[in-house]
C-alpha positions in Angstrom: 0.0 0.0 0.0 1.6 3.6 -1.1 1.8 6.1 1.4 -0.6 8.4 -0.2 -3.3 5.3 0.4 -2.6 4.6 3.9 -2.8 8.5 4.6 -6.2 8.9 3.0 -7.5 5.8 4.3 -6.8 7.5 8.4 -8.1 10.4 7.0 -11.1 9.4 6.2 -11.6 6.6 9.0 -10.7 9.1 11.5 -13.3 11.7 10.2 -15.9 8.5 9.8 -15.0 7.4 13.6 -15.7 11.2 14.5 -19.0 11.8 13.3 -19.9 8.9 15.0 -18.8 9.8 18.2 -20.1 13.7 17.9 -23.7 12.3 16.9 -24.1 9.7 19.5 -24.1 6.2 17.4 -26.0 8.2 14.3 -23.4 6.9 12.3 -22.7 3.6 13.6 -21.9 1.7 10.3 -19.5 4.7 9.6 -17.4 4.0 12.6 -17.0 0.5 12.0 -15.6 1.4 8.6 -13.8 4.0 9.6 -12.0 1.8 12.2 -11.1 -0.9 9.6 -9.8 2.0 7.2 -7.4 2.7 10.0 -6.8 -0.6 10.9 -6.0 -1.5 7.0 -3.6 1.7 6.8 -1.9 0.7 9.6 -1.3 -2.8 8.8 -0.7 -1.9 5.2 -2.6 -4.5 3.6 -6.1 -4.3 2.6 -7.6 -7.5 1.5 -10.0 -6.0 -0.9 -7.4 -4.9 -2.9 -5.8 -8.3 -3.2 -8.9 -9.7 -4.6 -9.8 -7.0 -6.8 -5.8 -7.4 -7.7 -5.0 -3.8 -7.4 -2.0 -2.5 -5.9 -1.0 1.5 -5.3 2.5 0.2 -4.6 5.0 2.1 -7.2 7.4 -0.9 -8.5 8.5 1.4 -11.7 12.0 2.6 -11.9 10.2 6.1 -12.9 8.3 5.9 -9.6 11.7 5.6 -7.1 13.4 9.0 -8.6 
């Protein structure tokens, strides 16, 4: 997972796992994704992607300059 990915992904589960908290369970299903977002940008492997058999890992020579 690229480190663009992994940033967007806590961005977004963090803000998820917020409105959750500030609304009192309004958006329950939200935090639960939001805490797997996290959880996926931490680990740095999100299964989804391996079945779909996408990767935003840069392998190119271009990519390391």
């Amino acid at each position: 997972m690229a480190l663009w990915d992994a940033i967007i992904r806590v961005l977004i589960g963090a803000i998820l796992v917020f409105l959750d908290l500030e609304k009192d369970g309004v958006f329950e299903i939200g935090y639960w994704i939001g805490i797997i977002l996290m959880l996926s940008a931490i680990v740095g492997f999100c299964p989804l992607y391996k079945i779909a058999g996408i990767s935003t890992k840069c392998e190119d020579e271009i990519c390391q300059s």
